[in-house]
N, C-alpha and C positions, 0 to 999 in steps of 0.2 A: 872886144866887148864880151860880158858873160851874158848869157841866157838862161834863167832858170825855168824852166819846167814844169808845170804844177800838173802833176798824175791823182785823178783821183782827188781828189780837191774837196774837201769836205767842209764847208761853210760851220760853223758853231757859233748855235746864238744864245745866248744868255738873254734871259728876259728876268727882267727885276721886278715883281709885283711890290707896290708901295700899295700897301694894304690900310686904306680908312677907314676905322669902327666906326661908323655912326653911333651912335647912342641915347635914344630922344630923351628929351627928361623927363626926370623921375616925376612922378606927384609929389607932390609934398604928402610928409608922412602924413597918416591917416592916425588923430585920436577919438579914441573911444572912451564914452563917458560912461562904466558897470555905477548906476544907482541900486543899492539894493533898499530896500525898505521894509524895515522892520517896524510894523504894527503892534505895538502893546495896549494892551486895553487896559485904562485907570482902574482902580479899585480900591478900598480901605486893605489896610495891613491883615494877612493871612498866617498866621506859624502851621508850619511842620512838624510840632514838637508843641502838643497844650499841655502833659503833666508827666514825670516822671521823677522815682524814688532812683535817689543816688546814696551810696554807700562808700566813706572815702576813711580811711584809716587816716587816723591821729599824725600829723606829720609829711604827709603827701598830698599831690599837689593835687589841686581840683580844677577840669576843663572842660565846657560845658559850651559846645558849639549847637545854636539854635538859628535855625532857616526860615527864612519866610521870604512872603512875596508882597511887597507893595510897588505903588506907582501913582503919585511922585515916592520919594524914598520920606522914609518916615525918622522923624529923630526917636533914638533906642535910650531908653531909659532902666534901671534895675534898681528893685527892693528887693531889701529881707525882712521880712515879717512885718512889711506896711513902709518900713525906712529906706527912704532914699539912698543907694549907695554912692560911697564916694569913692573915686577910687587911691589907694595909699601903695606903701613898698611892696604889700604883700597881695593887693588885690587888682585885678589891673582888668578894666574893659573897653572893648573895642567892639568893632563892626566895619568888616570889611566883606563890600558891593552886598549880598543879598545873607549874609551870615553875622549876629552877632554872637559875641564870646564874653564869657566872663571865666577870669583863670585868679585863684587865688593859690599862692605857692607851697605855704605850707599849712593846712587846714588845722584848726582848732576847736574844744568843745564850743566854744562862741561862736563860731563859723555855722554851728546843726540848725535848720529852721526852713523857713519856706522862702522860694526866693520868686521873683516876682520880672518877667521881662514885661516893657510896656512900649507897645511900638504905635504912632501916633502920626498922620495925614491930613490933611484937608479933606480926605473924602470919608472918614468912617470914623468910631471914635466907639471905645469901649466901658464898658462900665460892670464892676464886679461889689461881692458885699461880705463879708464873716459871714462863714457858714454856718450853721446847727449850735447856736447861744445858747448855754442854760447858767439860769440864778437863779438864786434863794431870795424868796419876797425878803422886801423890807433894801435887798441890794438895789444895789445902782448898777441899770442895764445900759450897755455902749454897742453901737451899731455902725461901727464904721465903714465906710463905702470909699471907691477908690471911681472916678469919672475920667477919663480923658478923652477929648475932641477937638477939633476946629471947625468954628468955633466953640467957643467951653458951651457944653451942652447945659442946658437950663435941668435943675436936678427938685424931683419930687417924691417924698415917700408916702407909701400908703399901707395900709393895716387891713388882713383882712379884707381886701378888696375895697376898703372905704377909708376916708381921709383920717388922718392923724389927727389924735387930740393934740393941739399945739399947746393948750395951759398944763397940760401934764407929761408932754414929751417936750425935747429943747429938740430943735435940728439946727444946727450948726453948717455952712458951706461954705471953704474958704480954697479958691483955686479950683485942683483937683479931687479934694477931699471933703465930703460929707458927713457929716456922723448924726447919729438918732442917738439920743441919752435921756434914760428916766431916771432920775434923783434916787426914788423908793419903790423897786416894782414892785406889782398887784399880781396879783394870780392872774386876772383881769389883761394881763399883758400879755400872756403868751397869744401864738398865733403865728401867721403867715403875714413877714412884712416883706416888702417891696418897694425896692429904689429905681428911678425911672428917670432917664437922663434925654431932653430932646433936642436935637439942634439940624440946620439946614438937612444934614446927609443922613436923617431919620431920626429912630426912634430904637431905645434898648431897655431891658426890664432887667433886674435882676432878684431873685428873692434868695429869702433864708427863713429857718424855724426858728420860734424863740418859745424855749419851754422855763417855767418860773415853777421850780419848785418849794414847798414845806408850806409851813401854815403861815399865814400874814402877820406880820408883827404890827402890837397894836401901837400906835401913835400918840405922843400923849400932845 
């Protein structure tokens, strides 16, 4: 029979950890609602730009970006010298969020004159008149006025601080436009007249001077 021996005998033990991650769960993600609120306060239409001399050469292009502030937004409208523009290949407007534009591409002497933005609300509403009128008696005086509002503000002139002769002056109001017209001025005419347009969101005045010059033509 064999005998083995064990000298020194050194047991080796292996331990095996079988490691469990617990892991509790998660929450459920977490949303977050960022409300910001922005406050604007209503008001009738404001420009950033009321009058400025442009000088454009013969040929080149005209670009006239004007700012303002309303709230609700206001529909933008443009005249030249009282005339509704329209826009064609060479004239082109727009209004984009708080800026509109009027670009016309290549300017011409038709193009020189006065150009007119008109920007219009539910809350405010504007009203202008021909400035500093002068005739010769005997002529026929025209006083045109320009109103716009919501609603169309109710439109009144007066002379001189006192009401207008209607048998001798015609006043005319169709839409936005008003006009004052005397057939034959009188010397009698001249003075300080005043168009006054009122509706829900107040009240606006605008005046002008009307000087009648030479000696009265007699009538037969």
């Amino acid at each position: 029979s064999i005998i083995f021996t064990m000298v020194n005998f050194i047991a080796a033990l292996k331990f095996f950890y079988k490691c469990s991650l617990i892991v509790p769960p998660l929450p459920p993600p977490q949303q977050f609602l960022y409300l910001f609120v922005f406050v604007f306060t209503k008001g009738a239409p404001t420009l950033d730009l009321l009058t400025q001399d442009i000088v454009v050469i013969e040929g080149q292009k005209l670009q006239l970006p004007v700012h303002y502030r309303a709230i609700p937004s206001p529909s933008v409208s443009w005249q030249k010298d009282g005339t509704n523009l329209i826009p064609d290949d060479r004239l082109h407007l727009s209004c984009d969020r708080a800026i509109a534009h009027i670009k016309i591409s290549k300017c011409n002497h038709e193009d020189a004159g006065i150009y007119t933005v008109t920007l219009e609300n539910k809350l405010g509403f504007d009203i202008s008149v021909k400035k500093g009128v002068t005739v010769r008696a005997g002529e026929k005086l025209k006083l045109p006025a320009h109103i716009t509002g919501r609603p169309q503000p109710q439109v009144n002139w007066m002379k001189d601080g006192g009401h207008v002769d209607q048998e001798h002056a015609v006043i005319e109001t169709v839409g936005k436009n008003s006009t004052l017209s005397i057939k034959h001025a009188l010397r009698t005419d001249h003075g300080k007249y005043q168009v006054t347009g009122s509706n829900s969101s107040g009240t606006k005045t605008a005046f002008t001077k009307v000087d009648v010059m030479g000696k009265q033509r007699e009538t037969i």
